[in-house]
VOPAGU-2260 file (C-alpha; in pm, 1 decimal, decimal comma):
REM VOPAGU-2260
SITE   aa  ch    i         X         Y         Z
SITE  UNK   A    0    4978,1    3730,6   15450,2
SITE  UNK   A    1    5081,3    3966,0   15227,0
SITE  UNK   A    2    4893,5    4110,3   14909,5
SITE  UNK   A    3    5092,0    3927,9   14639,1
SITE  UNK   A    4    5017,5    3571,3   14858,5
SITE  UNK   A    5    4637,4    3672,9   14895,3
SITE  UNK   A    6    4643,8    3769,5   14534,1
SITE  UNK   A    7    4863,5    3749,5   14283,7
SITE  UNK   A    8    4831,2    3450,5   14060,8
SITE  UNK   A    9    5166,3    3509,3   13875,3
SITE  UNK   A   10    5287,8    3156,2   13829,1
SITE  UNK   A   11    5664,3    3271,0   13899,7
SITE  UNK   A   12    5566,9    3427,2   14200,5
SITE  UNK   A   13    5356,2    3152,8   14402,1
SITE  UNK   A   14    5507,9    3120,7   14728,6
SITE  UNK   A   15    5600,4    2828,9   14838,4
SITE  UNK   A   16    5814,2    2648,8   15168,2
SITE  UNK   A   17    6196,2    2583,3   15076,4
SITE  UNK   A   18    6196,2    2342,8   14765,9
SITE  UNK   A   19    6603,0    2274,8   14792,4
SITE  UNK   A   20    6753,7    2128,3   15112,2
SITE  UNK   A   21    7038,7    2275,1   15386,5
SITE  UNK   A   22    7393,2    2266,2   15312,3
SITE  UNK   A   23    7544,6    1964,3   15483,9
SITE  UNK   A   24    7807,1    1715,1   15455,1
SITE  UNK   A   25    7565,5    1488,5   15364,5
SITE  UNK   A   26    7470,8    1799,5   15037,4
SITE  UNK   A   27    7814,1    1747,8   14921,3
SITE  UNK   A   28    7845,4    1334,4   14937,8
SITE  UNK   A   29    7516,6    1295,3   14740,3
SITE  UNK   A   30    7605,7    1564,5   14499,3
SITE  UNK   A   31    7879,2    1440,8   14361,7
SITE  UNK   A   32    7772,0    1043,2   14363,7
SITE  UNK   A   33    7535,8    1230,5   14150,9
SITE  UNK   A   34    7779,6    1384,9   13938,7
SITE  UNK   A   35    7987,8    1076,3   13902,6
SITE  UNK   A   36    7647,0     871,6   13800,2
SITE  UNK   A   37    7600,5    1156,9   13533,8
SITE  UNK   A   38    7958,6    1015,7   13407,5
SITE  UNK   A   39    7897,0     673,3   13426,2
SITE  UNK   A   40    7555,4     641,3   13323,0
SITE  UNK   A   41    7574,5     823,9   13054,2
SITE  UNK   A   42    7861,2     577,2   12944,2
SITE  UNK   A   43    7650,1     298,9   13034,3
SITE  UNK   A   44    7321,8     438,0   12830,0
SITE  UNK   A   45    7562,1     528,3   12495,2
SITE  UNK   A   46    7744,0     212,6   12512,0
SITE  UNK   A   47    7658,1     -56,2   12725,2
SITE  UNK   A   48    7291,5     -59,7   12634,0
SITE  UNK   A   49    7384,6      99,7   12284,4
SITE  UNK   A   50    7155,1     353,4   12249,8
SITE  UNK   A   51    7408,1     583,9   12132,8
SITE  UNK   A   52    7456,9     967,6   12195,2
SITE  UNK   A   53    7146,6    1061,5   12040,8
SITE  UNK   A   54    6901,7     790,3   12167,7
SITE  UNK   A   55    7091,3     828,2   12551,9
SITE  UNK   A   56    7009,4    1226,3   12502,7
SITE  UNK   A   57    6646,6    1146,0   12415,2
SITE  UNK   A   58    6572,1     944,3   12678,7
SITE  UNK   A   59    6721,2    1123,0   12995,2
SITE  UNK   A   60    6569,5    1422,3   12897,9
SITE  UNK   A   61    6259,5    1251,2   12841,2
SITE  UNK   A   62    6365,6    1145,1   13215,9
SITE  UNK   A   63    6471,9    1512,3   13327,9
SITE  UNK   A   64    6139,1    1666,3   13231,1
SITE  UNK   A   65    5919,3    1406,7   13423,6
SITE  UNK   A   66    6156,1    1516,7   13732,4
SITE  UNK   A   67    6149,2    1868,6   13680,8
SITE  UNK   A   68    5780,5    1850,8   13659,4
SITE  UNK   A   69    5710,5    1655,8   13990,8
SITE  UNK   A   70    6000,3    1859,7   14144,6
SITE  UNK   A   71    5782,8    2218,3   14128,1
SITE  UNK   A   72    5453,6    2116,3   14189,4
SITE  UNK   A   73    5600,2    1982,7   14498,5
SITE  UNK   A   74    5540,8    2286,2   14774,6
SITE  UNK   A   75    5817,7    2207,3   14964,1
SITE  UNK   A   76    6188,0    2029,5   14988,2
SITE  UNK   A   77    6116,4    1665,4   14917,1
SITE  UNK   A   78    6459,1    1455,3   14953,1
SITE  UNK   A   79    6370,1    1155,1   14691,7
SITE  UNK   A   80    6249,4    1407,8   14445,3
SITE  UNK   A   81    6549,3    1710,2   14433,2
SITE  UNK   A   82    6780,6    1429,1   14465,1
SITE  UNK   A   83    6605,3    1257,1   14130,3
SITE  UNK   A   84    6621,5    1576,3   13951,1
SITE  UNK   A   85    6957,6    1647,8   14012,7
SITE  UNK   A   86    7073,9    1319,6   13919,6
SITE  UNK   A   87    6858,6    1340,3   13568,5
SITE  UNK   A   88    7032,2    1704,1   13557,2
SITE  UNK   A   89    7393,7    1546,9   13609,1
SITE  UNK   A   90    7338,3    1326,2   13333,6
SITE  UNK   A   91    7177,3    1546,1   13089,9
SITE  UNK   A   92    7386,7    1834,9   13156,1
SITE  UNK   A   93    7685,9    1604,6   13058,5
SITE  UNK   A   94    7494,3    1505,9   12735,2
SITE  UNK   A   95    7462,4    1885,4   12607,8
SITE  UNK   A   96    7839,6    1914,0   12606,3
SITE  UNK   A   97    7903,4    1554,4   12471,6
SITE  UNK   A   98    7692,8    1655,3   12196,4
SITE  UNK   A   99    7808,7    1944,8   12111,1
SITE  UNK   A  100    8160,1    1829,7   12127,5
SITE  UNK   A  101    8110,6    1467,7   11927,9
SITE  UNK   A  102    7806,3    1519,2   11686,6
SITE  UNK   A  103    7902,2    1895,0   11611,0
SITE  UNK   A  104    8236,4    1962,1   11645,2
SITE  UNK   A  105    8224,6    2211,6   11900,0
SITE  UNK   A  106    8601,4    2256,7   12029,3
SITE  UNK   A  107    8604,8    2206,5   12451,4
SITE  UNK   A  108    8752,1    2566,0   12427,7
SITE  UNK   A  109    8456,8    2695,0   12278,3
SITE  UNK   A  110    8188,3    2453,4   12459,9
SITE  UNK   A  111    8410,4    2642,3   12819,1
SITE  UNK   A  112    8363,2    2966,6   12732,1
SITE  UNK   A  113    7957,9    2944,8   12579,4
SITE  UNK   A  114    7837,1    2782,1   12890,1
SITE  UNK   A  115    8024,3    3003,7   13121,0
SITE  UNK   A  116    7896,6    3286,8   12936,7
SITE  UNK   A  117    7540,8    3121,6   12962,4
SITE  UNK   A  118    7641,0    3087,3   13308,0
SITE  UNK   A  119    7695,5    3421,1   13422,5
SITE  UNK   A  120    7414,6    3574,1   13234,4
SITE  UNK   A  121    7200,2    3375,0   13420,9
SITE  UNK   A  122    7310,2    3434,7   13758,9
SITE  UNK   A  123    7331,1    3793,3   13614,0
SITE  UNK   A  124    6910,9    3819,6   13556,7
SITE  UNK   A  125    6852,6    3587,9   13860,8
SITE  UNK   A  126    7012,4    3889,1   14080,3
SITE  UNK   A  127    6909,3    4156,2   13877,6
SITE  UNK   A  128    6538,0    4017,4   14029,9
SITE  UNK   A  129    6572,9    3881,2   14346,8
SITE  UNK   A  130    6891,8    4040,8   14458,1
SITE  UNK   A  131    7050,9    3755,2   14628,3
SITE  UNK   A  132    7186,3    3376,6   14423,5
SITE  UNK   A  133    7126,2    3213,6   14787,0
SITE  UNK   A  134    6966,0    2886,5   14697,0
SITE  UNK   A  135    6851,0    2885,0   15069,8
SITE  UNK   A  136    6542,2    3116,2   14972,7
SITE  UNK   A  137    6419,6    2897,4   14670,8
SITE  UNK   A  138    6014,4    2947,7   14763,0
SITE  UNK   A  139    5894,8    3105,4   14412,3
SITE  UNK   A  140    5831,9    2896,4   14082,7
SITE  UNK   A  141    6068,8    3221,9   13930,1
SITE  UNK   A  142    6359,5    3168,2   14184,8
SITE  UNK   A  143    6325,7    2765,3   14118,0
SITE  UNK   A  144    6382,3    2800,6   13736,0
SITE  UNK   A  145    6677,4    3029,8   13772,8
SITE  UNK   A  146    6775,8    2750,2   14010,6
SITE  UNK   A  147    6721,0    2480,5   13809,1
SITE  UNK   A  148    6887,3    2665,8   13505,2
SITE  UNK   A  149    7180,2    2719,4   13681,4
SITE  UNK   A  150    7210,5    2383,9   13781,3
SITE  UNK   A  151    7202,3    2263,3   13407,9
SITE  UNK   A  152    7508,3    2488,0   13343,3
SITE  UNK   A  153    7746,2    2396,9   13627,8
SITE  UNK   A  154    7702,5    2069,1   13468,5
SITE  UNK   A  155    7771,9    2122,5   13131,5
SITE  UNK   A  156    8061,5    2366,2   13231,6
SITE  UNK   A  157    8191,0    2156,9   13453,5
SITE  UNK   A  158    8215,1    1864,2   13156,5
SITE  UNK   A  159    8385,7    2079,1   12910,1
SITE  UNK   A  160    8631,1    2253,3   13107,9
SITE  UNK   A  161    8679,9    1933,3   13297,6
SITE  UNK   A  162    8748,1    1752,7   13037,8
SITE  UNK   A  163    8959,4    1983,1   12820,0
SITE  UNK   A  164    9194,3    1959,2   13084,9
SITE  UNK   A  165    9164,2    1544,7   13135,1
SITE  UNK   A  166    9151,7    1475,6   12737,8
SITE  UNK   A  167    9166,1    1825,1   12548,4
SITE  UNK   A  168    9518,6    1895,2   12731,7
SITE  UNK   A  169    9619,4    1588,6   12794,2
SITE  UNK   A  170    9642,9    1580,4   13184,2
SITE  UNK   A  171    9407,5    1260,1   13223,6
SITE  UNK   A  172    9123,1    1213,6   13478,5
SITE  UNK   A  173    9373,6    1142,1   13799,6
SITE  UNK   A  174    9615,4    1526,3   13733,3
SITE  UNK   A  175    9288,0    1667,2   13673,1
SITE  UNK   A  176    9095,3    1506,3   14006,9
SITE  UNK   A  177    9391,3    1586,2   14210,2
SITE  UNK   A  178    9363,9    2019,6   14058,5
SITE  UNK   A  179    9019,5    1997,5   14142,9
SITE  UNK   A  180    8994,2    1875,7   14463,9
SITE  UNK   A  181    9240,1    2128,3   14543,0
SITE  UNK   A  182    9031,7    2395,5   14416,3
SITE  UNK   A  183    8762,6    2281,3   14620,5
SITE  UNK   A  184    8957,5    2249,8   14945,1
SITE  UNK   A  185    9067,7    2609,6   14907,9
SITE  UNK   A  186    8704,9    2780,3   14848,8
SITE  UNK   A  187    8615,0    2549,3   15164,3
SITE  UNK   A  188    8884,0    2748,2   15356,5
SITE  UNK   A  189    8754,6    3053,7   15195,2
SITE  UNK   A  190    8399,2    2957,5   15319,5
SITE  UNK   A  191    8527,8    2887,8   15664,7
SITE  UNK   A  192    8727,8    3266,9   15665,9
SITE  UNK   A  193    8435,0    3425,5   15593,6
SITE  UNK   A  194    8416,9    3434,9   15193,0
SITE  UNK   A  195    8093,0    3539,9   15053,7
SITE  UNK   A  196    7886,7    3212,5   15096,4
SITE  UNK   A  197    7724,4    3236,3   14804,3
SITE  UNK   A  198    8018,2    3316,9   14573,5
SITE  UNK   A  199    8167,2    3010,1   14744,8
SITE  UNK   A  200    7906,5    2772,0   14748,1
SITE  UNK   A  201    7871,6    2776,8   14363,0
SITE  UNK   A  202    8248,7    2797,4   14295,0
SITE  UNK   A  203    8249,0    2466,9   14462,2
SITE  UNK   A  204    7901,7    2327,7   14321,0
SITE  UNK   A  205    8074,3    2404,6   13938,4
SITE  UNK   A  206    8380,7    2233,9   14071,1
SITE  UNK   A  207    8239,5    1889,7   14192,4
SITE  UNK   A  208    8124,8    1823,2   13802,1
SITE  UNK   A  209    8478,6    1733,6   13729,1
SITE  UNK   A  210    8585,1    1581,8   14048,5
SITE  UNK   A  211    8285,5    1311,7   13998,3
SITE  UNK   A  212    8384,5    1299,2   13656,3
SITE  UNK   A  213    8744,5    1191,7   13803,6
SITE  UNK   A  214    8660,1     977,4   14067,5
SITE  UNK   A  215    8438,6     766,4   13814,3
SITE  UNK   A  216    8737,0     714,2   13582,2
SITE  UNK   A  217    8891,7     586,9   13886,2
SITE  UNK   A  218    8651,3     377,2   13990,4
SITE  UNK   A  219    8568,9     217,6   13655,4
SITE  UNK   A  220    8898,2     214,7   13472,1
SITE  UNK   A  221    9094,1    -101,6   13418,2
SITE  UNK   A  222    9357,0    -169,2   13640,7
SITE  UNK   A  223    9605,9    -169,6   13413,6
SITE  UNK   A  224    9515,3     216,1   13379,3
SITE  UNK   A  225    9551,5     278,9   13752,8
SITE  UNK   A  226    9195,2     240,2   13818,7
SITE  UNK   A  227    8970,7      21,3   14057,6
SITE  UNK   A  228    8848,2    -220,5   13761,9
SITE  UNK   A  229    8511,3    -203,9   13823,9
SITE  UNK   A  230    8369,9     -37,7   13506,2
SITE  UNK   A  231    8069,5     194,2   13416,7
SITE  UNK   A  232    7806,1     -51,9   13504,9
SITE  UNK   A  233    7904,9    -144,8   13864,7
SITE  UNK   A  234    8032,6     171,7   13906,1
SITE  UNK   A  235    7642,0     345,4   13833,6
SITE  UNK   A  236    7479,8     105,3   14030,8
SITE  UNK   A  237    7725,9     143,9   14355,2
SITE  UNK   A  238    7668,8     529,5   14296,3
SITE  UNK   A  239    7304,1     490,5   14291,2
SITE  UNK   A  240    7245,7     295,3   14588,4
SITE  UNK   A  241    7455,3     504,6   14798,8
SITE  UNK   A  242    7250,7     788,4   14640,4
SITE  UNK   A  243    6906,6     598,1   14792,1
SITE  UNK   A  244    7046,3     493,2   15108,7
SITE  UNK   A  245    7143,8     846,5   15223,6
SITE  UNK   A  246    6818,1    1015,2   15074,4
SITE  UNK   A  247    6634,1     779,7   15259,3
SITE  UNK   A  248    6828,7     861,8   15589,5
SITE  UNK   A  249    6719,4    1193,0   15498,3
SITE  UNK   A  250    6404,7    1169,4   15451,4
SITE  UNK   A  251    6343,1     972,5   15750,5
SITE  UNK   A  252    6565,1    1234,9   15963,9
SITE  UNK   A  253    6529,8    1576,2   15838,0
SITE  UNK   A  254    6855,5    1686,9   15872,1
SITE  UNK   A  255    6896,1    1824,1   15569,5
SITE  UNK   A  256    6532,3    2066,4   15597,7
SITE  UNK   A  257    6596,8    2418,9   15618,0
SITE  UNK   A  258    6424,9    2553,1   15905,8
SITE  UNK   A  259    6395,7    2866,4   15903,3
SITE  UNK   A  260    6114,7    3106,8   15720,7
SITE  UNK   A  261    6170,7    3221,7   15417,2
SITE  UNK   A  262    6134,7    3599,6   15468,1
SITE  UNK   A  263    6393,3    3575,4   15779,4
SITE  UNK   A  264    6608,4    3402,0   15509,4
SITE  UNK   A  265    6607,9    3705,6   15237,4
SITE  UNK   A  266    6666,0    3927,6   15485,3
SITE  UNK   A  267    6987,6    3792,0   15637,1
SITE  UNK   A  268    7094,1    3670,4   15240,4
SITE  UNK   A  269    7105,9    4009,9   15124,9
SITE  UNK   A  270    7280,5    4184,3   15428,2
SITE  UNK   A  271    7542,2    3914,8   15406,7
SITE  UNK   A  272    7571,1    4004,1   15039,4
SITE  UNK   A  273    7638,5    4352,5   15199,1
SITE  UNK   A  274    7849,5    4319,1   15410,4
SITE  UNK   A  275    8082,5    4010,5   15304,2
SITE  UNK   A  276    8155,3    4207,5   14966,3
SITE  UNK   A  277    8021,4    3951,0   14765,1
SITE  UNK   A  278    8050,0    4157,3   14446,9
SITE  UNK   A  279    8416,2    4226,6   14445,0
SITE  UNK   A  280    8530,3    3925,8   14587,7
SITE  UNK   A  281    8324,8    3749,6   14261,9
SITE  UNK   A  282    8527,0    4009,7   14031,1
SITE  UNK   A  283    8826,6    3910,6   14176,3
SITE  UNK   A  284    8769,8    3481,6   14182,9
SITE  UNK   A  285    8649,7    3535,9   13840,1
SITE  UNK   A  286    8943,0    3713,9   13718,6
SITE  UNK   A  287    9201,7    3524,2   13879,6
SITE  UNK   A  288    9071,8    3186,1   13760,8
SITE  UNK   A  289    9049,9    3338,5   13409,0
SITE  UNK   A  290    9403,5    3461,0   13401,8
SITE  UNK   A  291    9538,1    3162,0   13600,3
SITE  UNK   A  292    9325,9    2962,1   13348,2
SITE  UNK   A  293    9458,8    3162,7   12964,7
SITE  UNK   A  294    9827,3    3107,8   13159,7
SITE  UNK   A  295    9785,5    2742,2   13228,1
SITE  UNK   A  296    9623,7    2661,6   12907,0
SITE  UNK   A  297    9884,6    2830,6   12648,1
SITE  UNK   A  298   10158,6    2669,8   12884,1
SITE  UNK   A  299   10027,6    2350,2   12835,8
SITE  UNK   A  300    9914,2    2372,6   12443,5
SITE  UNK   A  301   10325,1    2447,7   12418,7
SITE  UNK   A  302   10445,7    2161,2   12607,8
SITE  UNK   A  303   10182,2    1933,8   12419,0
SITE  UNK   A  304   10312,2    2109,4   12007,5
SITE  UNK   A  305   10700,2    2027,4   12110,7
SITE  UNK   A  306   10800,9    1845,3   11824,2
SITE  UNK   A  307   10780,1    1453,6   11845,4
SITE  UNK   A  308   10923,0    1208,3   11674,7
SITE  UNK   A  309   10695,3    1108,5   11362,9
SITE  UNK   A  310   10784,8     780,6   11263,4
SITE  UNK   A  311   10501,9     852,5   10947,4
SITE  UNK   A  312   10697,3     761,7   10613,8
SITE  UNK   A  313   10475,3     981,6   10382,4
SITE  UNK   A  314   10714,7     893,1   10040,1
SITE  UNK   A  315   10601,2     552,7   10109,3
SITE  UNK   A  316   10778,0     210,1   10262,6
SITE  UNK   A  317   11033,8     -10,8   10183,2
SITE  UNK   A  318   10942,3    -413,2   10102,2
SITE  UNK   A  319   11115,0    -608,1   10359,5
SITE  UNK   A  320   11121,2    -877,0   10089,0
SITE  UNK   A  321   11222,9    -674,5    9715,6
SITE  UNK   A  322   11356,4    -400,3    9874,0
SITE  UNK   A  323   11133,8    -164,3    9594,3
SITE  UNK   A  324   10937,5     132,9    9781,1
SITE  UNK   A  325   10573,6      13,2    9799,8
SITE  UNK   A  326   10308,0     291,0    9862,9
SITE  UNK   A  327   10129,3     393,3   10198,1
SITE  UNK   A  328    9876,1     574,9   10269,4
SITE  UNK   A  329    9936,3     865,0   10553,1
SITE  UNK   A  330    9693,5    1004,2   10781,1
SITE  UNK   A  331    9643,8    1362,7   10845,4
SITE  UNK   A  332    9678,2    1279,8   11154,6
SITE  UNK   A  333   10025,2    1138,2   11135,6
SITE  UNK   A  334   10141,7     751,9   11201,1
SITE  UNK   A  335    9827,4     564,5   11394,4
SITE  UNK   A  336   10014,4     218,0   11309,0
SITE  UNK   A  337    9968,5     157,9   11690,5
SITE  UNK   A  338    9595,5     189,2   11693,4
SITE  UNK   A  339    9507,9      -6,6   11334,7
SITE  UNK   A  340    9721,2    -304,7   11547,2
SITE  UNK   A  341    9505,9    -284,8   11819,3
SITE  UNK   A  342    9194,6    -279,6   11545,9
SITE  UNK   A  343    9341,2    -547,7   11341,0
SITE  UNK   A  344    9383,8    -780,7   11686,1
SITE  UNK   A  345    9016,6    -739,0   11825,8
SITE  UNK   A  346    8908,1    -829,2   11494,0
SITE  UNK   A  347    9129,1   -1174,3   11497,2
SITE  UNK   A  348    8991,6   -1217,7   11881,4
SITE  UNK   A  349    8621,6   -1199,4   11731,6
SITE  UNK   A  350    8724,5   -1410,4   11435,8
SITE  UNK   A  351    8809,6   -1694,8   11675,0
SITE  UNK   A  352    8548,5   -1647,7   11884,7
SITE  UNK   A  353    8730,9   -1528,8   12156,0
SITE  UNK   A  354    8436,0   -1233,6   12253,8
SITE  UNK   A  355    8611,9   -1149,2   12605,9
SITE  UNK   A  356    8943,3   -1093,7   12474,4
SITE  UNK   A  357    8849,9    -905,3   12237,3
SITE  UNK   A  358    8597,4    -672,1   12439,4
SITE  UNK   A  359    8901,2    -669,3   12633,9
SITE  UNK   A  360    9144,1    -593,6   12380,8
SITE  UNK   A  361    8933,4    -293,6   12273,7
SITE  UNK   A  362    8937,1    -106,4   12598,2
SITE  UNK   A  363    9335,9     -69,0   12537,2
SITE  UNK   A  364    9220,9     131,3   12195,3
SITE  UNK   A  365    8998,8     360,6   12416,2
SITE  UNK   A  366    9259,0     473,8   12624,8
SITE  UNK   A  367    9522,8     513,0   12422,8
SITE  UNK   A  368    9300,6     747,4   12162,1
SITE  UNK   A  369    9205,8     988,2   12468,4
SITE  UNK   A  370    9564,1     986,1   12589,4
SITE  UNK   A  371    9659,6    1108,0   12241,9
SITE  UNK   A  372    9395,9    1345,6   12169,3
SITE  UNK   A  373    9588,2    1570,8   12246,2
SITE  UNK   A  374    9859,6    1521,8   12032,3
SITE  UNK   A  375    9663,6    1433,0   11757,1
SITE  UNK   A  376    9345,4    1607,3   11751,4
SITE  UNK   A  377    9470,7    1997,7   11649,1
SITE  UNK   A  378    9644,9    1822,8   11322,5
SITE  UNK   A  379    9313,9    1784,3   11182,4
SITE  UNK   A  380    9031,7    1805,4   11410,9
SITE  UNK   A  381    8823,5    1692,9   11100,3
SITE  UNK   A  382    8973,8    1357,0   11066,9
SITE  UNK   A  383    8997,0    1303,2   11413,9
SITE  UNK   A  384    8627,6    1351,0   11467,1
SITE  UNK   A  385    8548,2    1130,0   11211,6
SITE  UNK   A  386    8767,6     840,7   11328,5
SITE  UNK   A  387    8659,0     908,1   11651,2
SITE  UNK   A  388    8319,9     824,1   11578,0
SITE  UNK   A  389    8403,8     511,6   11453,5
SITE  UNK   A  390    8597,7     436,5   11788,3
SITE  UNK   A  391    8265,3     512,1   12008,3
SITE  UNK   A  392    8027,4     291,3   11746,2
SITE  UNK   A  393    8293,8      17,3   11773,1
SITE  UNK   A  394    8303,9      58,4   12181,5
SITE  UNK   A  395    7881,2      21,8   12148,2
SITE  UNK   A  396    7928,2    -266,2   11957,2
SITE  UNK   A  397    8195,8    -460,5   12140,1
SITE  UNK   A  398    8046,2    -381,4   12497,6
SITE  UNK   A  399    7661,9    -379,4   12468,7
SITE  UNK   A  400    7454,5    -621,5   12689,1
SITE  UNK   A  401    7406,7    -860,5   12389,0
SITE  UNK   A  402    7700,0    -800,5   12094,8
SITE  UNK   A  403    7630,1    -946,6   11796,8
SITE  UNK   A  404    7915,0   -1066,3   11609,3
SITE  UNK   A  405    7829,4    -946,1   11259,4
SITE  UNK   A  406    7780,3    -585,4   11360,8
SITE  UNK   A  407    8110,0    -644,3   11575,6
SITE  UNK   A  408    8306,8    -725,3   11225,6
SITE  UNK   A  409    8143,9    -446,8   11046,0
SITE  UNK   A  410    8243,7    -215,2   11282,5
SITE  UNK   A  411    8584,4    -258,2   11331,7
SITE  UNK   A  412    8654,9    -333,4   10964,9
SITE  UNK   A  413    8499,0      -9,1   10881,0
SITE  UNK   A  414    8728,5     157,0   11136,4
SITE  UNK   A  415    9030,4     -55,1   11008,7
SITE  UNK   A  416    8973,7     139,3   10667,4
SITE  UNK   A  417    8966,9     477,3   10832,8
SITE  UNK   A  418    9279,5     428,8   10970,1
């Protein structure tokens, strides 16, 4: 045993057996059920339950600390555990960037760039102390919390840049699944040609964010919106048990316990770093998906400002009836006559007591305000937040567990006026 096991006390140096598991098929399956359940439940938390963005932050990072805390005063891998914290993680990391983005204002560009900043920095220190970003040598309370802080960022990185592409640039969850998983497939090639592991491995962890994201629009979307129908509650609990029933099988099997000591581990982590160039070939991912990234972006912001037709009649109407101009009011955000019909019809459905329809009804208003975010959002981001917020409390009202009718009214009239 060596002096700093016999001796040293340093918290962030206690040695410990493996606390994260191998990298298996069966890695990659629960990891992103675990992303998608970050996407769903999050939804069903916010909405469903109506605790809103605030009181669905409060509690699953109530829920992330308890995890965290079992997860390192565990002394080695324990399946049920990582598996827990990574889920709380999922769900939490996709809270930071919701926040930011709908109780700030923080553009998705901006929310991109800070977390990949925050990103990199940390991966920066982590190397600059333990000269390798394997996570198959996490056996010190210090390597765990660079770990752990990493894993907090791929999430939140992987929400805003996933979804400035699905809703920021218009390219919806399904475009934006399809870019992904093709992303994915070719670091997996790189992987199997011999690509720096490492450089690989977290290319692809950042990239499964937005693929869960994806697949959980799929799953829970309407058909009517090309999705399976099955929405954000059925969706999170199919997630979750499939979660459980493969932990268990690993727990009961093993398969996924690295087996090998950690010293052996370091050693052969930090020759491959050697000797597959994993500094360069970083440089050069980096800089490619930046450039690829700027190109992409400005190509699509051009295609999405080509004038449209803006049926908006901001010197007023003309009375069907006297013919006389009568006035309107015009949003800064240009005609929304399509939306303040869809308002104006839940609130008739709820009127006649028809609460299906018009929980029904309302889901057509959520998806056509992402489609045209868009389109509408860099006209006056200002106005858009603000009407948007009236869209998510209506959404809480008309889905949670037990509506009540009066709050239902209150909501939607209130949104009527903003439109």
């Amino acid at each position: 045993m060596s002096a700093i096991e016999k001796g040293n006390s340093n918290l962030f140096i206690r040695r410990m057996l493996n606390k994260v598991p191998e990298i298996t098929l069966w890695f990659w399956f629960i990891k992103v059920m675990c992303t998608t359940v970050g996407e769903t439940a999050a939804d069903f938390l916010n909405v469903n339950l109506n605790f809103g963005l605030t009181g669905t932050s409060i509690v699953t990072g109530i829920l992330l600390i308890i995890a965290l805390i079992f997860q390192f005063r565990a002394k080695k891998y324990i399946p049920i555990t990582y598996w827990l914290t990574v889920m709380f993680i999922s769900v939490f990391g996709t809270l930071v960037t919701d926040n930011l983005t709908d109780k700030i204002g923080v553009p998705l560009e901006t929310s991109t760039i800070i977390f990949s900043i925050l990103l990199a920095s940390t991966f920066l220190v982590w190397y600059f102390y333990e000269k390798t970003l394997s996570i198959h040598s996490i056996f010190t309370t210090r390597r765990e919390s660079f770990y752990w802080l990493s894993i907090l960022f791929t999430f939140a990185l992987g929400t805003a840049a996933g979804d400035l592409m699905a809703e920021g640039l218009a390219l919806g969850y399904a475009t934006t699944g399809f870019i992904i998983a093709g992303l994915i497939a070719l670091f997996a090639l790189g992987w199997k040609l011999k690509m720096n592991h490492v450089l690989s491995f977290w290319m692809i962890y950042i990239l499964t964010r937005p693929l869960g994201a994806s697949i959980g629009d799929f799953l829970s979307q309407p058909h009517k919106y090309g999705g399976l129908g099955l929405g954000a509650t059925v969706t999170s609990f199919i997630f979750v048990g499939g979660i459980l029933g493969i932990v268990t099988y690993l727990s009961l099997t093993k398969r996924d316990v690295i087996e090998k000591e950690p010293k052996e581990e370091i050693k052969e982590e930090i020759k491959e770093d050697a000797t597959r160039g994993g500094l360069w070939q970083t440089a050069i991912v980096v800089a490619s998906l930046v450039i690829v990234g700027i190109i992409g972006y400005h190509v699509r912001q051009s295609a999405l400002q080509t004038p449209m037709t803006d049926m908006t009649n901001t010197s007023g109407s003309v009375s069907a009836t006297t013919g006389a101009s009568t006035p309107e009011q015009t949003s800064p955000l240009g005609d929304l006559s399509s939306f303040r019909t869809i308002t104006q019809d839940t609130l008739n459905l709820l009127n006649s007591g028809n609460q299906s329809g018009a929980t029904t009804r309302i889901g057509d208003l959520e998806y056509e305000w992402d489609n045209a975010q868009a389109r509408l959002k860099p006209k006056n981001p200002v106005t858009w937040s603000m009407i948007d917020g009236k869209i998510d409390t209506v959404l809480r009202e008309l889905r949670a567990i037990h509506p009540d009718v009066a709050s239902e009214k209150s909501a939607l009239q209130a949104l009527l006026a903003a439109l």
